[in-house]
mmCIF file of the C-alpha atoms, coordinates in Angstrom:
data_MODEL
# 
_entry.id   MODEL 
# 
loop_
_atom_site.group_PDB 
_atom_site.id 
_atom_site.type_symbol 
_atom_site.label_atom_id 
_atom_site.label_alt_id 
_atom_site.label_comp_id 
_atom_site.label_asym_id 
_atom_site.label_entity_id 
_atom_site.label_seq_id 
_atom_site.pdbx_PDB_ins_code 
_atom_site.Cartn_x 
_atom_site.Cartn_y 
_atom_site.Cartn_z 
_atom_site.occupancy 
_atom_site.B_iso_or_equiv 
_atom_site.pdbx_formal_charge 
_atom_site.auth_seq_id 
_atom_site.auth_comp_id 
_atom_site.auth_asym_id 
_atom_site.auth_atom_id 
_atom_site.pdbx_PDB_model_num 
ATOM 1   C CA . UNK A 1 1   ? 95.973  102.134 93.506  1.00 0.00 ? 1   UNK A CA 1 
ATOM 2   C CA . UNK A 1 2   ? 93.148  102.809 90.779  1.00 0.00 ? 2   UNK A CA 1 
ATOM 3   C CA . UNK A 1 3   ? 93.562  106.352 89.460  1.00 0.00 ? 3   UNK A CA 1 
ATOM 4   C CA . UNK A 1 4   ? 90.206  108.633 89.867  1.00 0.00 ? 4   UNK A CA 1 
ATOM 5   C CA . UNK A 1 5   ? 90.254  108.366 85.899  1.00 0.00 ? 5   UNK A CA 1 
ATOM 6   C CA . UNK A 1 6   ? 89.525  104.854 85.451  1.00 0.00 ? 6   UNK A CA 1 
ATOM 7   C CA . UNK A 1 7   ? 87.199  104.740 88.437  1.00 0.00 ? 7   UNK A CA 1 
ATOM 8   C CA . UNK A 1 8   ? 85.252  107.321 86.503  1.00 0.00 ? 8   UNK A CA 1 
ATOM 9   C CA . UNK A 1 9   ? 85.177  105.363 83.607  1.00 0.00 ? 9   UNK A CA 1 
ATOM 10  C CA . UNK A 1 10  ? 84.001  101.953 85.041  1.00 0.00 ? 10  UNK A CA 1 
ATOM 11  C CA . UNK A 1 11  ? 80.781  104.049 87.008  1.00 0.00 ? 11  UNK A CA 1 
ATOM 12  C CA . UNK A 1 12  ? 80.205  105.617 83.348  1.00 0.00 ? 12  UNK A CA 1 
ATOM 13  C CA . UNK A 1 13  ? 79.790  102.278 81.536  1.00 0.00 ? 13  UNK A CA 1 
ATOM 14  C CA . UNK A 1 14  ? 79.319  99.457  84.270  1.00 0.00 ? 14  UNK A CA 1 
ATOM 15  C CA . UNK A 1 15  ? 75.791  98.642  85.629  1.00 0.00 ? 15  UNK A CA 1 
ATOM 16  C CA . UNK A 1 16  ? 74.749  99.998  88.931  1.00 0.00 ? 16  UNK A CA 1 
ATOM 17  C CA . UNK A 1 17  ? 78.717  100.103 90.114  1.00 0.00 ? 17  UNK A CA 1 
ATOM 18  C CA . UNK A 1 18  ? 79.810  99.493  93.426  1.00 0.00 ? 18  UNK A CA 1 
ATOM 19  C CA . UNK A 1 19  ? 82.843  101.566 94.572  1.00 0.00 ? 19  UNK A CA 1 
ATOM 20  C CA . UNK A 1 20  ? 84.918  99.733  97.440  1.00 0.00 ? 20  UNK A CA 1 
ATOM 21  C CA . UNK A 1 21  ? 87.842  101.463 98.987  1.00 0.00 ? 21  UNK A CA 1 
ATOM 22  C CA . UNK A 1 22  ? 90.881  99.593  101.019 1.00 0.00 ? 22  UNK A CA 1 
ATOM 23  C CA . UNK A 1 23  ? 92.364  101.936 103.971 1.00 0.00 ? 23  UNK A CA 1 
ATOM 24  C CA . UNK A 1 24  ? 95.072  101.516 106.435 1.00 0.00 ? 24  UNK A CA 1 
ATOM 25  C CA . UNK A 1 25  ? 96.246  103.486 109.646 1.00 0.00 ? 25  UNK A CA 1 
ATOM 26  C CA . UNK A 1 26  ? 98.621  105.649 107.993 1.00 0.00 ? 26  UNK A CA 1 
ATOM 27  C CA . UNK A 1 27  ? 101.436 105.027 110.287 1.00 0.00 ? 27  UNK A CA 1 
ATOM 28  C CA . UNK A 1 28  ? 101.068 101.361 109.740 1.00 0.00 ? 28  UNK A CA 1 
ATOM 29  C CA . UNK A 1 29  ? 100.713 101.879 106.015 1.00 0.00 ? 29  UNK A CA 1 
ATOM 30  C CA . UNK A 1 30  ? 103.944 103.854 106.436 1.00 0.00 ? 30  UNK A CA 1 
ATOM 31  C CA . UNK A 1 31  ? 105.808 101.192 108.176 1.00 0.00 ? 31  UNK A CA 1 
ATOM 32  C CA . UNK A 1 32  ? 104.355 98.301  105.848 1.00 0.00 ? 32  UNK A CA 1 
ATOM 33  C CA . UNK A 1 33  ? 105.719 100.063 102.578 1.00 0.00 ? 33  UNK A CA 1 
ATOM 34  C CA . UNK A 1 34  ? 109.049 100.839 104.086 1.00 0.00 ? 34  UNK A CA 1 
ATOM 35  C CA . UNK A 1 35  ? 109.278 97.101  105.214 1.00 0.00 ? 35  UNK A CA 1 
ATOM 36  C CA . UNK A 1 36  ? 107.563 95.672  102.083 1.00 0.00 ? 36  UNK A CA 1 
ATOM 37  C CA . UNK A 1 37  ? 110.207 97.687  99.834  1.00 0.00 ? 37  UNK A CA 1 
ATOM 38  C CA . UNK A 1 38  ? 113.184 97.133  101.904 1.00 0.00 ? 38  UNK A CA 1 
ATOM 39  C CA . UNK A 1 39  ? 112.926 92.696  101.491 1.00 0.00 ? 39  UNK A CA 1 
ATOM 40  C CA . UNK A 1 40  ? 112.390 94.182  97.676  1.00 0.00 ? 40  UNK A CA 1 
ATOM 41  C CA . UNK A 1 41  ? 110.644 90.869  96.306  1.00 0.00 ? 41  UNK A CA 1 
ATOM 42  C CA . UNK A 1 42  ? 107.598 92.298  94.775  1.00 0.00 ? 42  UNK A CA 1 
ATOM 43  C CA . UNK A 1 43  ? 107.694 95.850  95.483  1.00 0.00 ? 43  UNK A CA 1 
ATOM 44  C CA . UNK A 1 44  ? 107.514 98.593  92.484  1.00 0.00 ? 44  UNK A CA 1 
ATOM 45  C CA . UNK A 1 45  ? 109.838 100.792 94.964  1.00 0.00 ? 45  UNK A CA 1 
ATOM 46  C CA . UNK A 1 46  ? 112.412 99.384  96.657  1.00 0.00 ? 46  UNK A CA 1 
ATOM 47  C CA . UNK A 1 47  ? 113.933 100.930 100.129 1.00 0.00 ? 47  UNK A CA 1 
ATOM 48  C CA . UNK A 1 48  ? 117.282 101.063 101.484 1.00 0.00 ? 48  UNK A CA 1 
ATOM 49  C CA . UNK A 1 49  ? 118.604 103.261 104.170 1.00 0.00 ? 49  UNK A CA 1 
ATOM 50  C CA . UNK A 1 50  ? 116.660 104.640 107.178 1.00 0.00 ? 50  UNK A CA 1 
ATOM 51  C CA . UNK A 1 51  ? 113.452 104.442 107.609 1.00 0.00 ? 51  UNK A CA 1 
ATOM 52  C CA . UNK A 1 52  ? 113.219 108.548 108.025 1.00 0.00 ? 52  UNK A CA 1 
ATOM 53  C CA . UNK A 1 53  ? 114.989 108.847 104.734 1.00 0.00 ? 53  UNK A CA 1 
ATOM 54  C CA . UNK A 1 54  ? 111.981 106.430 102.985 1.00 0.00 ? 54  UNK A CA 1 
ATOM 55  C CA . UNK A 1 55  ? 109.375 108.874 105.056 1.00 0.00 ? 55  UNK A CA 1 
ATOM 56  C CA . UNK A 1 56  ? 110.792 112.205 103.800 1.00 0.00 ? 56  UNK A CA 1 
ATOM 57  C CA . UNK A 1 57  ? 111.298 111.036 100.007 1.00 0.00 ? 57  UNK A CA 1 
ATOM 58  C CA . UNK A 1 58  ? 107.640 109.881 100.194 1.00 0.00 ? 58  UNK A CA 1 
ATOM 59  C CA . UNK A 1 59  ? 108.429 106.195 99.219  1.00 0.00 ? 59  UNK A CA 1 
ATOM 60  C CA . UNK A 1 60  ? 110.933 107.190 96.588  1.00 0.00 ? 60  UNK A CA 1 
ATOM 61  C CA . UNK A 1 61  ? 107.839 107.777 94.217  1.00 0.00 ? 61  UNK A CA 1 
ATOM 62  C CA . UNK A 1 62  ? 105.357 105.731 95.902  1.00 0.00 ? 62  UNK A CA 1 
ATOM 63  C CA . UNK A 1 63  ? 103.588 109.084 97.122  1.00 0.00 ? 63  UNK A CA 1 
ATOM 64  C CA . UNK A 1 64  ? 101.430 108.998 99.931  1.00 0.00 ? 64  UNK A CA 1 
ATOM 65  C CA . UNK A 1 65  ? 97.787  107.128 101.005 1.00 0.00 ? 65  UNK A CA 1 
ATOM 66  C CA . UNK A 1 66  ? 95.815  109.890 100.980 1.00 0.00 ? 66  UNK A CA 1 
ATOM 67  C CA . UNK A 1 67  ? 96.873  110.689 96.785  1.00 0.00 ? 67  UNK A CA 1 
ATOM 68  C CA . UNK A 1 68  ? 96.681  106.991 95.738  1.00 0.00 ? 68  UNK A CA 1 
ATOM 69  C CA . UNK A 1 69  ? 92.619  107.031 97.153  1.00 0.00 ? 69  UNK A CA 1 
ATOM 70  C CA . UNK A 1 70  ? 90.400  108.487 93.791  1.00 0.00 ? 70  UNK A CA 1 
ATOM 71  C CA . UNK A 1 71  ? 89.355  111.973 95.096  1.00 0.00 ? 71  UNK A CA 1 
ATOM 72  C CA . UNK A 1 72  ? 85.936  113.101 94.546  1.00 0.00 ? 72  UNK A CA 1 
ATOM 73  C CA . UNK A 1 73  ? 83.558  109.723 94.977  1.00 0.00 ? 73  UNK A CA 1 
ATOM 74  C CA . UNK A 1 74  ? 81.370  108.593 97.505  1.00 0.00 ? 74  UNK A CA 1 
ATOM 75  C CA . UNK A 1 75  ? 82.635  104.883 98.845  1.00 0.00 ? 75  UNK A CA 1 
ATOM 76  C CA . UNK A 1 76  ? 79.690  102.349 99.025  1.00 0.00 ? 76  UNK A CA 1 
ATOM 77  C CA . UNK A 1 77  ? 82.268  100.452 100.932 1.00 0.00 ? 77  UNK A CA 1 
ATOM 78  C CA . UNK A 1 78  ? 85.125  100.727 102.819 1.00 0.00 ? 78  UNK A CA 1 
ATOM 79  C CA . UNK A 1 79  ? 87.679  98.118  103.365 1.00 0.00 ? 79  UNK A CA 1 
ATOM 80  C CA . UNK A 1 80  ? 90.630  98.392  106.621 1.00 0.00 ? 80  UNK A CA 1 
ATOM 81  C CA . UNK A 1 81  ? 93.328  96.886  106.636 1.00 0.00 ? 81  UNK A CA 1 
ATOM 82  C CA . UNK A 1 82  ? 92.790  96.131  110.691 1.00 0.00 ? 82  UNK A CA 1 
ATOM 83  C CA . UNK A 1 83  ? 89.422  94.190  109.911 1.00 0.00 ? 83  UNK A CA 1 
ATOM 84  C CA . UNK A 1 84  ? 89.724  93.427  106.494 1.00 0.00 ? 84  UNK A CA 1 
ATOM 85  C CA . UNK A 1 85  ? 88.751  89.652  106.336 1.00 0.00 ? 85  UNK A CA 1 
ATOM 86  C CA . UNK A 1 86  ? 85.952  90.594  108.056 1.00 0.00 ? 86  UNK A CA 1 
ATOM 87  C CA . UNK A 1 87  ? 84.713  93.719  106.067 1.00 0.00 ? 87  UNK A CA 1 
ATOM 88  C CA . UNK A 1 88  ? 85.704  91.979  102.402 1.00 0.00 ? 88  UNK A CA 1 
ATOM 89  C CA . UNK A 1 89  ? 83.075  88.719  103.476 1.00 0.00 ? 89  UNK A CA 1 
ATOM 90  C CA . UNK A 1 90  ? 80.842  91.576  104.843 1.00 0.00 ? 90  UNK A CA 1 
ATOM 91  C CA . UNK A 1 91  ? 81.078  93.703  101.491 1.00 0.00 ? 91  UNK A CA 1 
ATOM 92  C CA . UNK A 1 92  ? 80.307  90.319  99.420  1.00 0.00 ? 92  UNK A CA 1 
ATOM 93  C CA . UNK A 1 93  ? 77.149  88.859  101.605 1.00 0.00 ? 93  UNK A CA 1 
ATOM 94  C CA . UNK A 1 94  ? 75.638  92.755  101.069 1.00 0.00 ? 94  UNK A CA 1 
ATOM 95  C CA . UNK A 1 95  ? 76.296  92.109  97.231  1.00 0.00 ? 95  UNK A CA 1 
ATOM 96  C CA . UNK A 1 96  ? 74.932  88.332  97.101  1.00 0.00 ? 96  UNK A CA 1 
ATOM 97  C CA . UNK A 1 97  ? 78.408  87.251  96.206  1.00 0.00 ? 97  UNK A CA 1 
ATOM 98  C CA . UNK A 1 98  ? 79.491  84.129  96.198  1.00 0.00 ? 98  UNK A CA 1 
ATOM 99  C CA . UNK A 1 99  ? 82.804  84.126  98.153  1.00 0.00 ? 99  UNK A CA 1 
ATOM 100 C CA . UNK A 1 100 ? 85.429  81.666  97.802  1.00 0.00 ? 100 UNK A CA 1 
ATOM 101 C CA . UNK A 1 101 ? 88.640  80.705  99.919  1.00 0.00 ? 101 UNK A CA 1 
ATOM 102 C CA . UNK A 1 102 ? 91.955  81.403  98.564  1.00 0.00 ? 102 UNK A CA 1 
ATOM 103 C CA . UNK A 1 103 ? 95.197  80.945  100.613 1.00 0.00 ? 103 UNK A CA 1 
ATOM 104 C CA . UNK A 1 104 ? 98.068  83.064  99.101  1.00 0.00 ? 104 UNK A CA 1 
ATOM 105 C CA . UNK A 1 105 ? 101.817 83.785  100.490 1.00 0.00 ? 105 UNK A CA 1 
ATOM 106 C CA . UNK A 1 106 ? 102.392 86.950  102.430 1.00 0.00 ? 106 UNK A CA 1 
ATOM 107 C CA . UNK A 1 107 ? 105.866 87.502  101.126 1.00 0.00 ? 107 UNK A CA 1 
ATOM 108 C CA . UNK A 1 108 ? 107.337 89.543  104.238 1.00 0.00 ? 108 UNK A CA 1 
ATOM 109 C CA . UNK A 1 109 ? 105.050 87.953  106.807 1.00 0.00 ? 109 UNK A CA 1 
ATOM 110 C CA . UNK A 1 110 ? 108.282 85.690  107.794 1.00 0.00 ? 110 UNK A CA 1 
ATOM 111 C CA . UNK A 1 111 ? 108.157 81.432  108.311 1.00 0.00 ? 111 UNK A CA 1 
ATOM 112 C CA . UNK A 1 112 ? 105.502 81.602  111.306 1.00 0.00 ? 112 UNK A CA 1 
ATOM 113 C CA . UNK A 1 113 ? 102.868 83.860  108.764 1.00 0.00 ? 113 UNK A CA 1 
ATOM 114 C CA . UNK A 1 114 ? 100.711 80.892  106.651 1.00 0.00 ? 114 UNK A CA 1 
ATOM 115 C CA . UNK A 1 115 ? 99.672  83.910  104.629 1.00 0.00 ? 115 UNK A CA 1 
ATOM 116 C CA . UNK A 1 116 ? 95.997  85.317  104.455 1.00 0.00 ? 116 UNK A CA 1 
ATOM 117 C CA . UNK A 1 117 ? 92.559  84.685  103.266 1.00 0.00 ? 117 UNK A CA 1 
ATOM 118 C CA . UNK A 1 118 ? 91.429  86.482  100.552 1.00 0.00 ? 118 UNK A CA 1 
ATOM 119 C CA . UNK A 1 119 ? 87.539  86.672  98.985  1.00 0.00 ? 119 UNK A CA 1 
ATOM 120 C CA . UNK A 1 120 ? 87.047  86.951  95.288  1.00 0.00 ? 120 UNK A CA 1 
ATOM 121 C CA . UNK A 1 121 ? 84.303  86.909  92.703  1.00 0.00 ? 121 UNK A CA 1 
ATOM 122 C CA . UNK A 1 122 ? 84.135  83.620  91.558  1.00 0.00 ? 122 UNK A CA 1 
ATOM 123 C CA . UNK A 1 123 ? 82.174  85.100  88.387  1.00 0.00 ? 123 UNK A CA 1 
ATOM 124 C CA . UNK A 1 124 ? 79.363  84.250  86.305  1.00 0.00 ? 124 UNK A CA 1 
ATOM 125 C CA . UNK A 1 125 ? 78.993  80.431  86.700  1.00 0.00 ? 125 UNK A CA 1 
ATOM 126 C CA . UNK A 1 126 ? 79.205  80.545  90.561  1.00 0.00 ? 126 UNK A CA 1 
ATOM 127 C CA . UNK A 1 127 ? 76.170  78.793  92.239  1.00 0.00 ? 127 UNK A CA 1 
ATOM 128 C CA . UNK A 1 128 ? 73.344  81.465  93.148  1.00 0.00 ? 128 UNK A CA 1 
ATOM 129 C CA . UNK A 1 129 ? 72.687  83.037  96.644  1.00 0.00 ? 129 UNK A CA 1 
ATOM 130 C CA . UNK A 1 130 ? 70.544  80.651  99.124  1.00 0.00 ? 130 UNK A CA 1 
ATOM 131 C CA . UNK A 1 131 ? 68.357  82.539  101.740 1.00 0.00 ? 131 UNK A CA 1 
ATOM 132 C CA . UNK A 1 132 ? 70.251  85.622  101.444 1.00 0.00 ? 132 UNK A CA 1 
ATOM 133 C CA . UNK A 1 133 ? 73.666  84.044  102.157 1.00 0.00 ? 133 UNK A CA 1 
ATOM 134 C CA . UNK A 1 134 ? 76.522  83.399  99.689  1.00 0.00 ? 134 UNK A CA 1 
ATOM 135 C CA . UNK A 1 135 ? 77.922  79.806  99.619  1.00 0.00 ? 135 UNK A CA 1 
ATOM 136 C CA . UNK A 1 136 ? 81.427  79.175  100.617 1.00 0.00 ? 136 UNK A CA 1 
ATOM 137 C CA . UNK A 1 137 ? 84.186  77.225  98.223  1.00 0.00 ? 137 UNK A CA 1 
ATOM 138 C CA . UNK A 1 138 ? 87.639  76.777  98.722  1.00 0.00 ? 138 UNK A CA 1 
ATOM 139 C CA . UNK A 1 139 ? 89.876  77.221  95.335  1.00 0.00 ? 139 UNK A CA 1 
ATOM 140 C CA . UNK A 1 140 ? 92.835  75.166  95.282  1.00 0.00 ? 140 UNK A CA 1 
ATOM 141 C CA . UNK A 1 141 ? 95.456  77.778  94.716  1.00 0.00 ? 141 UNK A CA 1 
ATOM 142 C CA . UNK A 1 142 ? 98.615  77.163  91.752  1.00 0.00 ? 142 UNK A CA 1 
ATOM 143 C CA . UNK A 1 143 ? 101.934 78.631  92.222  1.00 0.00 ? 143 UNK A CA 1 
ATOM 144 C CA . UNK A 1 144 ? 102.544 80.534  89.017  1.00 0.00 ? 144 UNK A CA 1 
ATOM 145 C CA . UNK A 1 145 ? 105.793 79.225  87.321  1.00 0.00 ? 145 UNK A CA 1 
ATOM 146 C CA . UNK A 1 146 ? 108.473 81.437  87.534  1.00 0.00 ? 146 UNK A CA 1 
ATOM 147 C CA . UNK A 1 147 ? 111.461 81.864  84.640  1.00 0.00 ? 147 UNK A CA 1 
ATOM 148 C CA . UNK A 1 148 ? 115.116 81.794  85.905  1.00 0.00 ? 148 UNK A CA 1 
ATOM 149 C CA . UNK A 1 149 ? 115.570 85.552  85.022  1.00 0.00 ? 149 UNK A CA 1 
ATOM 150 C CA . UNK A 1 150 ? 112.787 86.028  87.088  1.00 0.00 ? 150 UNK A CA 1 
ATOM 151 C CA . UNK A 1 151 ? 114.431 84.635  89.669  1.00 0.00 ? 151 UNK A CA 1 
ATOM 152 C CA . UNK A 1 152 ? 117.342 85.924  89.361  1.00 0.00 ? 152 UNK A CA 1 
ATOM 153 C CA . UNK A 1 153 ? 116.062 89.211  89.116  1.00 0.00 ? 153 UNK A CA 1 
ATOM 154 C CA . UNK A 1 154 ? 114.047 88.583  92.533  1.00 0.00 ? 154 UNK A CA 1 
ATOM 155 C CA . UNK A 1 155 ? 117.562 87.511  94.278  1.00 0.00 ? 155 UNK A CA 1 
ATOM 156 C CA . UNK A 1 156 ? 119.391 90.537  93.100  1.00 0.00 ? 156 UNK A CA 1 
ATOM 157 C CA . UNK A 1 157 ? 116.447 93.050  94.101  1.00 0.00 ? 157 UNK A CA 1 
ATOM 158 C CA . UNK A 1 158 ? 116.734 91.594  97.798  1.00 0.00 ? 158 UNK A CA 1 
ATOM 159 C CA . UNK A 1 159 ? 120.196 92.083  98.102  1.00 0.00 ? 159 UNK A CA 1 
ATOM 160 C CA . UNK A 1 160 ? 120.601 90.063  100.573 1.00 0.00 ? 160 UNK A CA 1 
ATOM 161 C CA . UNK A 1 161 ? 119.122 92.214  103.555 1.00 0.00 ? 161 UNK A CA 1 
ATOM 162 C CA . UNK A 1 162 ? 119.024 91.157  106.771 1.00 0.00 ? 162 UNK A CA 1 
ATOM 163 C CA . UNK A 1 163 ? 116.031 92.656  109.148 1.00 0.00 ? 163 UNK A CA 1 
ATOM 164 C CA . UNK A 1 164 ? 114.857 96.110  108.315 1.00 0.00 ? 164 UNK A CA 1 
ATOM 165 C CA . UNK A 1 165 ? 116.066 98.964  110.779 1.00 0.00 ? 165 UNK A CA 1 
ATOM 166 C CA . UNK A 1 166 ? 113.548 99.924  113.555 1.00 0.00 ? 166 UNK A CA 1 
ATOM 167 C CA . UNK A 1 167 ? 110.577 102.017 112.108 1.00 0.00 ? 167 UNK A CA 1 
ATOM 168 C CA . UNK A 1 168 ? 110.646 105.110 114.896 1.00 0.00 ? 168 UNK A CA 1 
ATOM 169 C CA . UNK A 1 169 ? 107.980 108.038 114.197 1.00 0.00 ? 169 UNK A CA 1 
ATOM 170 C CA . UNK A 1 170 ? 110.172 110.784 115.549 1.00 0.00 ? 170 UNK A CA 1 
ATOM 171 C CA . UNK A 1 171 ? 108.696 114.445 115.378 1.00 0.00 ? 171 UNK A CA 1 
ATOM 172 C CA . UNK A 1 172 ? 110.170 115.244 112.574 1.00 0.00 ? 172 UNK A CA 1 
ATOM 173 C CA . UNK A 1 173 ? 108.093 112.113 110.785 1.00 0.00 ? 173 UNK A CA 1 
ATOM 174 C CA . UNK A 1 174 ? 105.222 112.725 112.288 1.00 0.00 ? 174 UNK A CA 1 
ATOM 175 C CA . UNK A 1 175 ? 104.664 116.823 111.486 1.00 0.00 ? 175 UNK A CA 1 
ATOM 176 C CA . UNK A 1 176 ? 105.200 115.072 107.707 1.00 0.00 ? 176 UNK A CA 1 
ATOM 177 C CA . UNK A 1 177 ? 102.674 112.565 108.013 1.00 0.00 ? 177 UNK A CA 1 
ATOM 178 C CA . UNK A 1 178 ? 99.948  113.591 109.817 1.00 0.00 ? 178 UNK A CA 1 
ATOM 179 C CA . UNK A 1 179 ? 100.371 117.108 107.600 1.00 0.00 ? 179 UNK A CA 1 
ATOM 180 C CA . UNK A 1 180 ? 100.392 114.811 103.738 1.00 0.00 ? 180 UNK A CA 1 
ATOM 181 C CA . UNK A 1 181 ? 98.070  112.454 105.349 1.00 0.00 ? 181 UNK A CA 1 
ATOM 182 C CA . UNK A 1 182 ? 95.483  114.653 106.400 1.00 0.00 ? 182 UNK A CA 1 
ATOM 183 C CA . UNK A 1 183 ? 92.769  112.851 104.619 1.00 0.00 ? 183 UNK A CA 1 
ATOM 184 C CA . UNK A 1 184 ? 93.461  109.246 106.124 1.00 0.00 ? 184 UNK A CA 1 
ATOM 185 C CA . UNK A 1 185 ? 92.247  111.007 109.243 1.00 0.00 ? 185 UNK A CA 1 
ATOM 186 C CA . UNK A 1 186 ? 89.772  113.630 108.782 1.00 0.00 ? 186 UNK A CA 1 
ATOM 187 C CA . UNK A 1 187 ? 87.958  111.197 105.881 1.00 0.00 ? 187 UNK A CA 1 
ATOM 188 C CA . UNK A 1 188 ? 88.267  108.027 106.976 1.00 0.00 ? 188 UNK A CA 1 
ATOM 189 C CA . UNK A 1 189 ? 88.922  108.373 110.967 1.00 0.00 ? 189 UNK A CA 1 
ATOM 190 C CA . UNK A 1 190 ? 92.049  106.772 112.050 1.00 0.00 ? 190 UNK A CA 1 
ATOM 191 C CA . UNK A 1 191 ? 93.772  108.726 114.755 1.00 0.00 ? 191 UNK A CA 1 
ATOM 192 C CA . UNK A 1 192 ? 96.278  111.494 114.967 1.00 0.00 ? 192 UNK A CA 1 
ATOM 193 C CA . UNK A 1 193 ? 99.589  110.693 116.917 1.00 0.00 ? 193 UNK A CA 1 
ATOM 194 C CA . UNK A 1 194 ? 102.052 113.539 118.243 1.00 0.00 ? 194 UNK A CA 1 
ATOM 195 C CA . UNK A 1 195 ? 103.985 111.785 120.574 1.00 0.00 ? 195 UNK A CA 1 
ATOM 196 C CA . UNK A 1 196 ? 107.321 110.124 119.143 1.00 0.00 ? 196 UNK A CA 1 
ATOM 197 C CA . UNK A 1 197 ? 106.831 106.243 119.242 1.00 0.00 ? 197 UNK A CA 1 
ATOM 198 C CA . UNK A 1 198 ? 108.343 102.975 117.641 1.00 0.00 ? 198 UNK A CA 1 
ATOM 199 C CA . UNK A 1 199 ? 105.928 100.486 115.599 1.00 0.00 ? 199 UNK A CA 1 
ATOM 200 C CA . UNK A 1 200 ? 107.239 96.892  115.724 1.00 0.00 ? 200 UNK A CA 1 
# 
């Protein structure tokens, strides 16, 4: 979600930047946001109602994919959602980087998700590169303390929900999202849908 502004700024003063971009099938990006708002934990926009409501308000603010990716740069790197893990470690062993384990909580991932692996830079005082392969540490991760307004605030953002509704691409949806999401698929690749379907 880094604006094309600040981007510009960091390849202005950093060193020989690297630009890395994170993508996502924009129909699974679609349902993700609608899901991610409506359980309302974390989520800057909350959503409520249908899903076809969320689709045609674009988020309620959140916009769409294609305008929160910086326009006008050429990616050294690009991260999908779909192989993530995978391209992150790969990203970091082409850099020399270090990469370390951290296990954090998926918030709507449900009891059965134990949450994902993420790669960092460990920073300055990590060990060095060996034979052209970063070392692997595990970080113990710390559950940040929370106030009880924050939590508070938390409970009365979730409302209570139960399960979202189903997330159904009808025609309508899809003439609105493969038309504002043009980019996700002739820039990055992922494939055009026209048939109504369901994404569970």
């Amino acid at each position: 979600h880094t604006h094309s502004s600040a981007v510009a700024k960091c390849r202005k003063h950093c060193p020989h930047p690297k630009l890395a971009v994170s993508v996502r099938d924009p129909y699974a990006w679609w349902r993700s946001t609608y899901t991610y708002g409506w359980y309302c934990r974390h989520a800057a926009h909350c959503s409520s109602g249908s899903f076809d409501n969320w689709v045609r308000s674009a988020g309620k603010g959140l916009g769409y994919q294609s305008d929160l990716i910086p326009r006008g740069f050429t990616f050294d790197y690009i991260l999908r959602t779909e192989s993530l893990q995978a391209d992150f470690e790969a990203t970091l062993q082409a850099e020399g980087l270090p990469i370390y384990e951290l296990l954090t909580e998926n918030p709507t991932g449900g009891h059965n998700d134990p949450g994902r692996l993420l790669y960092i830079d460990p920073g300055p005082d990590a060990e060095p590169v060996v034979g052209g392969r970063a070392p692997r540490r595990g970080l113990n991760s710390k559950k940040r303390k929370s106030s009880k307004k924050s939590k508070t605030r938390s409970r009365k953002r979730s409302g209570g929900q139960g399960p979202p509704p189903p997330t159904v691409f009808t025609a309508e949806l899809l003439k609105i999202i493969n038309q504002h999401e043009s980019r996700m698929f002739d820039e990055f690749g992922y494939t055009r849908r026209v048939k109504p379907f369901e994404l569970k």
